[in-house]
Every structure is written in structure tokens, then in C-alpha cells.
Backbone bond lengths (Angstrom), bond angles and torsions (degrees), N, CA, C in turn:
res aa  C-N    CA-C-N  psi(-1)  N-CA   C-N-CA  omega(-1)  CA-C   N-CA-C  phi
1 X - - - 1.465 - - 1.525 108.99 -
2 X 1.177 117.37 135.73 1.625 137.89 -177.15 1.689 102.51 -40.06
3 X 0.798 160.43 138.12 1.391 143.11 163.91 2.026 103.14 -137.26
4 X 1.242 95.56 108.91 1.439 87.81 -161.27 1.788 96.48 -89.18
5 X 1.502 143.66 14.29 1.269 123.69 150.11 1.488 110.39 -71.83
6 X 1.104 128.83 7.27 1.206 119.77 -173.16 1.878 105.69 -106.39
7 X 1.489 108.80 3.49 1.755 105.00 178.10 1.270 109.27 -81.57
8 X 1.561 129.48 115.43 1.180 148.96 -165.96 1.822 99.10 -55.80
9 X 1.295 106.24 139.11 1.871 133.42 -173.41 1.676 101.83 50.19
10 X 1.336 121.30 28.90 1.424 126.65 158.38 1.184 105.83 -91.98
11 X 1.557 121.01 142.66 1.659 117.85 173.59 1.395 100.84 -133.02
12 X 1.583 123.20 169.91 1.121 124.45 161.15 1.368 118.08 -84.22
13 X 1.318 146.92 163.45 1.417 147.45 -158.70 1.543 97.53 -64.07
14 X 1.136 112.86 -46.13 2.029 120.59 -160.12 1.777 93.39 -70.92
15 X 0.968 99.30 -37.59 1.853 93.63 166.14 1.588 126.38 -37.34
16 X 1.372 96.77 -44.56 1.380 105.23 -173.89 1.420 118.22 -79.56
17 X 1.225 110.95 -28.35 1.800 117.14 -160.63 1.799 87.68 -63.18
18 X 1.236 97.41 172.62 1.702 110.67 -169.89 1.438 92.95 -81.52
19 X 1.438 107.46 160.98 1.540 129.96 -162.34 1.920 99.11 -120.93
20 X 1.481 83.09 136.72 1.722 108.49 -156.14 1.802 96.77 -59.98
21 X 1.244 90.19 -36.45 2.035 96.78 -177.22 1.403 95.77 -157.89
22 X 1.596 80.05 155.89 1.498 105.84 -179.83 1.482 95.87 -143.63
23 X 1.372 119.28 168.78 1.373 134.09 -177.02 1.630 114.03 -161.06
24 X 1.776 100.50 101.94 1.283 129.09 -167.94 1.545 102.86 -23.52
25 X 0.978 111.43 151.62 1.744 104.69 171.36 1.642 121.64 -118.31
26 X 1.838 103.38 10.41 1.493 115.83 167.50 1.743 99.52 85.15
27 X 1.177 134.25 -17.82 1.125 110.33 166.95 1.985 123.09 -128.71
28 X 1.390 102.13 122.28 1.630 98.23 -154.42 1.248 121.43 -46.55
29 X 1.337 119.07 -40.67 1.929 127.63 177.93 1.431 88.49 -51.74
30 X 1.802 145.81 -62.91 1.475 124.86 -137.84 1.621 81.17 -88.08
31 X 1.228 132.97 -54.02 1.734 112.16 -177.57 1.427 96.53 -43.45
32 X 0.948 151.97 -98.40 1.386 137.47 -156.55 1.722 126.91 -46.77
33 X 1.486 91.99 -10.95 1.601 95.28 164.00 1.410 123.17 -72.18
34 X 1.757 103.94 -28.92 1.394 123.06 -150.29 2.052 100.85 -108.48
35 X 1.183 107.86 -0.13 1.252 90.26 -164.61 1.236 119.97 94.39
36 X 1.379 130.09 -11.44 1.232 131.33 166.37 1.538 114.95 136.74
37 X 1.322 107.60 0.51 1.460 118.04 170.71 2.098 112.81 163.62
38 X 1.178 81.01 -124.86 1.780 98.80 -170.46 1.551 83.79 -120.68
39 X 1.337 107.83 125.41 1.436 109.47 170.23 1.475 112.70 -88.05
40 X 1.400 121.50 166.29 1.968 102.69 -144.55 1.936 84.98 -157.56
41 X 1.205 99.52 133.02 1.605 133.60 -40.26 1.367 123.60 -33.73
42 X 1.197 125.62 168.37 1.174 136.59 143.89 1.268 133.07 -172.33
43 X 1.125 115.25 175.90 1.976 126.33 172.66 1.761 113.99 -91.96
44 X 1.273 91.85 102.72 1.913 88.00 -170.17 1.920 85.42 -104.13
45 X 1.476 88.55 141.01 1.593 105.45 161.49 1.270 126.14 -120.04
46 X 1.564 108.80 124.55 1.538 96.08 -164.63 1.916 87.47 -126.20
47 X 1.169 91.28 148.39 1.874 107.43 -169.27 1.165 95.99 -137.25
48 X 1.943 114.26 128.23 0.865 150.27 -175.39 2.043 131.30 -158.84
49 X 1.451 88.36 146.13 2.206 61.32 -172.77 1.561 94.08 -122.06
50 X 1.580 123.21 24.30 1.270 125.68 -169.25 1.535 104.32 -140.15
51 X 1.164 127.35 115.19 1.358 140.65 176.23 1.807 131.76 -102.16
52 X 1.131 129.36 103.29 1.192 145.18 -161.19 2.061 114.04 117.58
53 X 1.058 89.76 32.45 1.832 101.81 -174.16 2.127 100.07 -106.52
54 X 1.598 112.49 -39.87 1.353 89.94 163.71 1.132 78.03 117.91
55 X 1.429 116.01 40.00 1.503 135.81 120.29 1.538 145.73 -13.38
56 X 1.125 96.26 -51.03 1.679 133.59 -152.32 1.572 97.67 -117.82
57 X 1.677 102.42 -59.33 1.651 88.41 173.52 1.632 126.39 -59.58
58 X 1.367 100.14 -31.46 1.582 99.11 163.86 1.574 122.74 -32.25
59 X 1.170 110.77 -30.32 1.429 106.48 -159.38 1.742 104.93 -122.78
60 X 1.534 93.94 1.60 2.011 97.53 173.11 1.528 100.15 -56.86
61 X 1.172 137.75 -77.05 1.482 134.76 -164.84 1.730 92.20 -37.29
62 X 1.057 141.60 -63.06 1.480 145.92 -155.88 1.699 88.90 -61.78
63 X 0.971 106.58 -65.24 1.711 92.41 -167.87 1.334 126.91 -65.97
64 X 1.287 107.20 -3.98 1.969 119.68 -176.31 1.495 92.81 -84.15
65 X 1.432 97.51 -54.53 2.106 104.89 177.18 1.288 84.39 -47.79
66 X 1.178 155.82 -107.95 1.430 164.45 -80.62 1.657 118.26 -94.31
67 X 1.308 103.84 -23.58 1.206 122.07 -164.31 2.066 104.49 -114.38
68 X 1.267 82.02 -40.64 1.585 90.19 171.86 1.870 100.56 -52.36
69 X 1.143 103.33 -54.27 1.843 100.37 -165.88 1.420 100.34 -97.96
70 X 1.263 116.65 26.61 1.735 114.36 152.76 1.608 117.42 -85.53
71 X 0.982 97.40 172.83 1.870 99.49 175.09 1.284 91.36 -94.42
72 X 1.514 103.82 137.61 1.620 114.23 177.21 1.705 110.20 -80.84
73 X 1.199 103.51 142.27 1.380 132.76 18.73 1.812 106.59 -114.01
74 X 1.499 107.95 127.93 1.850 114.48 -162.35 1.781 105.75 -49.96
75 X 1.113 106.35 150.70 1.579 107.21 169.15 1.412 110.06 -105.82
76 X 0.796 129.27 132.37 1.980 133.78 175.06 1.897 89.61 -129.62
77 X 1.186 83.72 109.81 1.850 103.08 145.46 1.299 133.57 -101.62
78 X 1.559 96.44 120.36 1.661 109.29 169.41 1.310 137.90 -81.50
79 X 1.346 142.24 143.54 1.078 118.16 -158.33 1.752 119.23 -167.66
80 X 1.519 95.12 85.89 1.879 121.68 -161.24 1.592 87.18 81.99
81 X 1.209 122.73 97.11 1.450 113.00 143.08 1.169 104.41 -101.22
82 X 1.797 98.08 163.74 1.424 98.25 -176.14 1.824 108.39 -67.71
83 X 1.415 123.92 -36.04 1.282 131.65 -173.54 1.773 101.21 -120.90
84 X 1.271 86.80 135.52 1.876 95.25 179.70 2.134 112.47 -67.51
85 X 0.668 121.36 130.11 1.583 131.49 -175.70 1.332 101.31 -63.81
86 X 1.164 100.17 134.58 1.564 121.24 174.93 1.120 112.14 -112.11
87 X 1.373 107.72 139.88 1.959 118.49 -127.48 1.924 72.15 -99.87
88 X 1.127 121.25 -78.28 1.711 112.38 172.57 1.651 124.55 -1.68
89 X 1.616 100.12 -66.12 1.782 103.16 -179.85 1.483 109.71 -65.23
90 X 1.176 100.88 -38.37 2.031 102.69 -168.22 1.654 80.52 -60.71
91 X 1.208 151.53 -41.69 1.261 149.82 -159.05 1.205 112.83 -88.63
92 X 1.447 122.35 -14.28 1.555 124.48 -178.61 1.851 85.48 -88.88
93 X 1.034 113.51 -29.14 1.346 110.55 -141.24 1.838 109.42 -95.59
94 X 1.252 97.78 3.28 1.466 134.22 -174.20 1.976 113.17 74.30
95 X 1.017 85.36 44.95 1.565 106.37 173.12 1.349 147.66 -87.19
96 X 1.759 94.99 0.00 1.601 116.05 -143.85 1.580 108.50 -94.76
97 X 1.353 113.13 -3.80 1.290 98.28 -168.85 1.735 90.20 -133.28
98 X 0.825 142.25 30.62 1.491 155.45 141.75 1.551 112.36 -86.90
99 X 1.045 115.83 139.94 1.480 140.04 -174.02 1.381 109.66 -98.01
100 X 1.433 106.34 122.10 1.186 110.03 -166.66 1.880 105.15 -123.23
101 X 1.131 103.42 124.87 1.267 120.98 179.32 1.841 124.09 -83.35
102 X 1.518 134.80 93.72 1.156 122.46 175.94 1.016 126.16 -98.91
103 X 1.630 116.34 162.39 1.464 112.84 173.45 1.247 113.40 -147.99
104 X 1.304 159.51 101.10 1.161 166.18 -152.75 1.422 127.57 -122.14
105 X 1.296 127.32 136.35 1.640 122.58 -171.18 1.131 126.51 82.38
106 X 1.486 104.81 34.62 1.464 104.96 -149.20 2.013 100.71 -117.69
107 X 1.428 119.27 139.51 1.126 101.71 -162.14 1.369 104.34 -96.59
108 X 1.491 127.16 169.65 1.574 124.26 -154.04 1.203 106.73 -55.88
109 X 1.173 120.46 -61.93 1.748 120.59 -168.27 1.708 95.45 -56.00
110 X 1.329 118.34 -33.75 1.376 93.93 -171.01 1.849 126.66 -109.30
111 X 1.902 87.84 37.14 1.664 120.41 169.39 1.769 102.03 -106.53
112 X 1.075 95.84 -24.58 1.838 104.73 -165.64 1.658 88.65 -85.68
113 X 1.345 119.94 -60.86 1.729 116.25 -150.80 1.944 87.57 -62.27
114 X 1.589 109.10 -47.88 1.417 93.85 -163.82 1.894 113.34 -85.34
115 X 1.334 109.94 7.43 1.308 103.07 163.80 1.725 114.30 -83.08
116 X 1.470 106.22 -21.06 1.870 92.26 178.73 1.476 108.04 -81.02
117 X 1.750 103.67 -25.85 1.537 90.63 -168.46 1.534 97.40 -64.53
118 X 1.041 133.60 -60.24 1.433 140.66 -164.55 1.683 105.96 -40.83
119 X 1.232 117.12 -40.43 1.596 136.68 171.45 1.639 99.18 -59.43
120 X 1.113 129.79 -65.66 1.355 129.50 -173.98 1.029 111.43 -77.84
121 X 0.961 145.65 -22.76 1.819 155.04 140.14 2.037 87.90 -10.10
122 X 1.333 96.73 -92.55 1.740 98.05 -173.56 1.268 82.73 123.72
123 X 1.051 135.38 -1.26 2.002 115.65 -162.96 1.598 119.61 -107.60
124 X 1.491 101.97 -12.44 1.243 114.05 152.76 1.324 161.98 -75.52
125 X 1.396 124.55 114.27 1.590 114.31 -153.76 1.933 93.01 -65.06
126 X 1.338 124.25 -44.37 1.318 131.16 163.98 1.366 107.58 -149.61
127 X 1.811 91.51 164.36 1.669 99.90 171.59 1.907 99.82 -130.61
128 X 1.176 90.08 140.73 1.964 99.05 -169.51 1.809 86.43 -99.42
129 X 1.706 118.36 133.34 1.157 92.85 144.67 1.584 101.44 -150.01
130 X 1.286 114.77 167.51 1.519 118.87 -177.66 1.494 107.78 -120.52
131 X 0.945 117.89 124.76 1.757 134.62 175.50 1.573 117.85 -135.22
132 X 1.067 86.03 133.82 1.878 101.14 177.19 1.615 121.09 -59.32
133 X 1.776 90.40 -35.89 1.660 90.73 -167.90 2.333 85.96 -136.05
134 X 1.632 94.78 165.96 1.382 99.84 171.91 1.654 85.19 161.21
135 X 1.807 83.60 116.14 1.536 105.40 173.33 1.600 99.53 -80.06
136 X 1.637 99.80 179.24 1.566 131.36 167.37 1.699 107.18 -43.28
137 X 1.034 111.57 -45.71 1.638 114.67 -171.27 1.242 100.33 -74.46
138 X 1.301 125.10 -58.83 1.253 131.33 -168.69 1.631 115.38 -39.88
139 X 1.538 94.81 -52.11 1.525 118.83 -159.53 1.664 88.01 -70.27
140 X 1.302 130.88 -72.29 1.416 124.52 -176.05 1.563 110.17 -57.27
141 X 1.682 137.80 -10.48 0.998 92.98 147.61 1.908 141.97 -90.21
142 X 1.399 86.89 -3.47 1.460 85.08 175.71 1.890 106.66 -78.99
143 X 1.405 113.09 -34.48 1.380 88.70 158.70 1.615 140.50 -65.61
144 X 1.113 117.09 -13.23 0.992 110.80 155.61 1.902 137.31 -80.91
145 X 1.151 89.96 -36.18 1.883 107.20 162.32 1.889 95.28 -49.73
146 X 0.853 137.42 -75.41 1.455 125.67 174.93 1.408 121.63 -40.44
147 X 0.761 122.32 -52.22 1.564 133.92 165.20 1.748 90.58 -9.05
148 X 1.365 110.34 125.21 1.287 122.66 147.60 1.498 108.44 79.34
149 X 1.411 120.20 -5.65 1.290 148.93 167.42 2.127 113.83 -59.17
150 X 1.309 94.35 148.74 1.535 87.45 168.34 1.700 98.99 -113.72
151 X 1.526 107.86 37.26 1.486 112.98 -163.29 1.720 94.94 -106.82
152 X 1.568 93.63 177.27 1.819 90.74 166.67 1.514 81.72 -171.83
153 X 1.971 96.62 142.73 0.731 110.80 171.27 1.301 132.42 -101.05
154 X 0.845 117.42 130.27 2.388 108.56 175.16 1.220 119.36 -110.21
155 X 1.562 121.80 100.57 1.063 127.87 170.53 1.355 137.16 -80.72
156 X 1.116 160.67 116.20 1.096 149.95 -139.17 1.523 114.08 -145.86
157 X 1.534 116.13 113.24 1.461 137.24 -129.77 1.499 92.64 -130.78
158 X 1.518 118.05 161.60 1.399 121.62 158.18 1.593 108.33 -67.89
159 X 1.293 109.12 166.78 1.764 110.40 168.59 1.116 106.23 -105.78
160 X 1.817 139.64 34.68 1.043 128.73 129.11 1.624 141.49 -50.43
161 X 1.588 81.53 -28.24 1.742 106.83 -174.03 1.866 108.63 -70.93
162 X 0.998 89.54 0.96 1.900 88.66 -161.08 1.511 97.66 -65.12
163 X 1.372 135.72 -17.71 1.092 111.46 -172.46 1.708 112.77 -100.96
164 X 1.354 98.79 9.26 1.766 97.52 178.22 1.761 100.24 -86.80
165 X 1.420 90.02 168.28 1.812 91.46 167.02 1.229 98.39 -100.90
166 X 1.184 106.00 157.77 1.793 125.12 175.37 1.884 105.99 -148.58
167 X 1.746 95.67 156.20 1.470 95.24 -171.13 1.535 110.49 -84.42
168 X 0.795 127.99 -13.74 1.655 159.67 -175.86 2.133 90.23 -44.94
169 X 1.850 94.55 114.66 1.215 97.81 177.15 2.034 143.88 -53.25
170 X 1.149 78.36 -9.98 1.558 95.47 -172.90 1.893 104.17 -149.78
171 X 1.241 99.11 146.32 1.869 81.28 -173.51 2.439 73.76 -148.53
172 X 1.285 76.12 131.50 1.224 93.61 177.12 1.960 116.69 -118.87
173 X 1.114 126.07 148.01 1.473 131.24 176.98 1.581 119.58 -109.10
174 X 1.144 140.76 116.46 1.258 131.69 -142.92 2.203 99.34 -127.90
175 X 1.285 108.62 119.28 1.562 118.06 155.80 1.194 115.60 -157.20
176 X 1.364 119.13 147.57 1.262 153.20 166.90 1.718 101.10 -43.16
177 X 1.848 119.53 116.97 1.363 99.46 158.79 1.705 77.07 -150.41
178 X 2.371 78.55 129.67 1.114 104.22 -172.84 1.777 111.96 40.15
179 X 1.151 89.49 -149.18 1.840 97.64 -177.02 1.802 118.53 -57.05
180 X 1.457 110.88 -16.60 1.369 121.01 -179.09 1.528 112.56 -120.62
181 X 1.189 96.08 152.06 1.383 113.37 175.44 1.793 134.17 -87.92
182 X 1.425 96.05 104.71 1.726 103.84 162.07 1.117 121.87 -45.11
183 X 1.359 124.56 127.68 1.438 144.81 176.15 1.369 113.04 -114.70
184 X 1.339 134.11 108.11 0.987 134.35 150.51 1.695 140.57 -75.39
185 X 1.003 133.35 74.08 1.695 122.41 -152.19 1.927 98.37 -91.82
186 X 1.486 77.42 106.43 1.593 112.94 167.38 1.495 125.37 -39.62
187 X 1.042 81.44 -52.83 1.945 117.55 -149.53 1.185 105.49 -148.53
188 X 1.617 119.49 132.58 1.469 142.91 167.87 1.158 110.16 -159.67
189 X 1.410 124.15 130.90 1.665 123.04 155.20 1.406 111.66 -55.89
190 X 1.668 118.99 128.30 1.166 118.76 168.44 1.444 123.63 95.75
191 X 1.501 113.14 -29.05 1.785 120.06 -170.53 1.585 97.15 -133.35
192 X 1.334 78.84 160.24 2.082 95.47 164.54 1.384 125.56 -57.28
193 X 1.453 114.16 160.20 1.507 106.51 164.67 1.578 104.35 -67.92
194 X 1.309 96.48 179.65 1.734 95.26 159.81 1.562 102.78 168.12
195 X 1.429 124.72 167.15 1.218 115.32 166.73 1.315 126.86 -116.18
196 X 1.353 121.38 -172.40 1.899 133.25 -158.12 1.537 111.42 -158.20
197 X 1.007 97.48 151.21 2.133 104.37 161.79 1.238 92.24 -122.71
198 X 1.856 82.21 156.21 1.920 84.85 -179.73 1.427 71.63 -144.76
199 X 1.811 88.20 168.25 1.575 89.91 -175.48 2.221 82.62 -136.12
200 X 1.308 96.99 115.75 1.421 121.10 -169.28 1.387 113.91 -93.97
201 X 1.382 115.35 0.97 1.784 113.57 -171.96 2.096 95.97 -63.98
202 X 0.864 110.92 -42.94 1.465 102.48 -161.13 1.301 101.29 -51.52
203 X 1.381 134.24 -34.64 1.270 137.22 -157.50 1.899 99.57 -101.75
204 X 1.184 136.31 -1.52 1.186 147.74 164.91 1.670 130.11 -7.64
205 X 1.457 140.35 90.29 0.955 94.13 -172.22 1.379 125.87 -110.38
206 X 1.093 130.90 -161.71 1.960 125.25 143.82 1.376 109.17 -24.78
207 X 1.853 115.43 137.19 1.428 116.26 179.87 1.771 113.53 -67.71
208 X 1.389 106.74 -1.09 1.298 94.83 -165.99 1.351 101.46 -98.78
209 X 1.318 138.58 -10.18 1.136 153.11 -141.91 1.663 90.10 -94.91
210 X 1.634 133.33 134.89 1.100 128.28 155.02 1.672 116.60 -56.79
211 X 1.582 117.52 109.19 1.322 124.96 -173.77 1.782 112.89 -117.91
């Protein structure tokens, strides 16, 4: 059946009205990409097929916000990274006294079922997870498991997927140029796609660190 929320840069009207919060995302071009930041809660999707490009730093400002207005000490769950976290950098990186939850080896459906529970939990400042595959259902239910949350989720997808629609609040496109990173913004409530460079060294981490 035809389902016309699903025609890509079409929105419904309530899309557009201004958003209750946002939470800066540390670099000024993507707040102004975004409307003024990371809208909060939400389900951000970021798609990429290259790992150690500054990935991960993308989303350091988001997790300092996130963790700052958690009850200490914040929980962040991981979930299949490509590289296991090194308890040192998360600690250089002001990471050290948040609890960090891993999970590794884990096959897609069973990165997706335990990323909503963790979302509907409520107890998370965020949950990171990376999956190969995640249908339409999948994706709206983890947007909805956030729903009403002071959580956010980051999913992290191949960039084959870029041409499907997904319900997922923010959909980001991820490559390496030169020393900085291409941004593609997919998806936004309210604005155009369009693209950006960011330059991510400040936020840098340990090689072992999923980045």
C-alpha cells in the first residue's frame, strides 16, 4: 500500500513547528545545519562504511551534554563496536566516571532488540549501536523507545542504506576529506539536506577507541 509518509524530504506539518530542545552539537556549521543542534531526545543515524575517520568524535560534544544532565554516575551503552573502548581514553576524554556498558558479537537483530530495550530502560544518558542491517519496523521501534526519554540513540549503519527512508530523527552521511570530515545531512525536520566539513581533530581519540 502507497504510504505517502514514507516520500523522501516530505514531512508532515508537526515536523516543522520548532523543537522544544535541542543540544548544541560543538560544531557551528552542523548546529546551523540542524536547526540549532541535536534535537533531544532522539534517534540519530549516522551511515558510514569507514571507521577511524571521526565518527565517534562527531558525537563527543553530544555525550558530555548527555551525561552532564544524567544522574551520576551516567550509563552509556555500547553495542558491536567496531573496536572495544579503552577504559584510559574514555578517561582522558572525561569519561571516567560514567559506566559504560558493552556488548560485542552480537548479530543484527540482536543489536536492534537490545538497543530499544536499553532506550526504554530510561537509564541511559545514550546507547551507541552499529548494525549491518535494520528494517522500517525496527527503526520506528527504536524511535519510538526514545520517545519521552532524556536518552538518545546513535545508530550507526553502512552508507549503502542512504537511499532508503528511515524514521530515525536525524540521518547523517559520513567520509573522510583529507584530514576532515564530510558530512552529508540526509535528514532534518523542517530544512534541506545539504553538506559540511568539519574538522574533528580536537575531539580525537585513542586508536583503540571505536571512532
Amino acid at each position: 500500500m502507497f504510504d505517502p509518509l514514507q516520500i523522501p524530504n516530505v514531512w508532515r506539518a508537526q515536523s516543522l513547528t520548532a523543537r522544544s530542545s535541542v543540544l548544541p552539537t560543538g560544531f557551528d556549521s552542523l548546529n546551523a545545519a540542524l536547526g540549532g543542534g541535536w534535537p533531544s531526545p532522539a534517534l540519530l543515524e549516522i551511515l558510514t562504511d569507514v571507521y577511524g575517520i571521526g565518527e565517534l568524535q562527531l558525537v563527543l560534544p553530544l555525550l558530555h551534554a548527555l551525561t552532564r544532565r544524567s544522574p551520576k554516575p551516567a550509563l552509556i551503552v555500547w553495542l558491536n563496536p567496531p573496536y572495544e573502548p579503552n577504559a584510559v581514553a574514555l578517561a582522558q576524554h572525561g569519561f571516567g566516571e560514567c559506566r559504560h556498558w558493552l556488548a560485542m558479537g552480537l548479530a543484527a537483530p540482536d543489536v536492534l532488540w537490545s538497543m530499544e530495550q536499553a532506550l526504554k530502560a530510561g537509564a541511559c544518558a545514550a546507547v551507541l549501536a552499529w548494525a549491518s542491517q535494520a528494517d522500517t519496523t525496527s527503526l520506528r521501534r527504536l524511535k519510538l523507545a526514545v520517545t519521552g526519554t532524556q536518552s538518545h540513540g546513535v545508530l550507526y549503519r553502512p552508507a549503502a542504506v542512504a537511499p532508503q527512508s528511515s524514521p530515525a530523527h536525524i540521518r547523517l552521511q559520513l567520509s573522510a576529506r583529507d584530514t576532515q570530515l564530510q558530512v552529508k545531512v540526509l535528514k532534518v525536520p523542517g530544512r534541506k539536506p545539504c553538506e559540511l566539513t568539519l574538522d574533528v581533530d580536537s575531539y580525537r581519540l585513542h586508536p583503540t577507541v571505536p571512532r
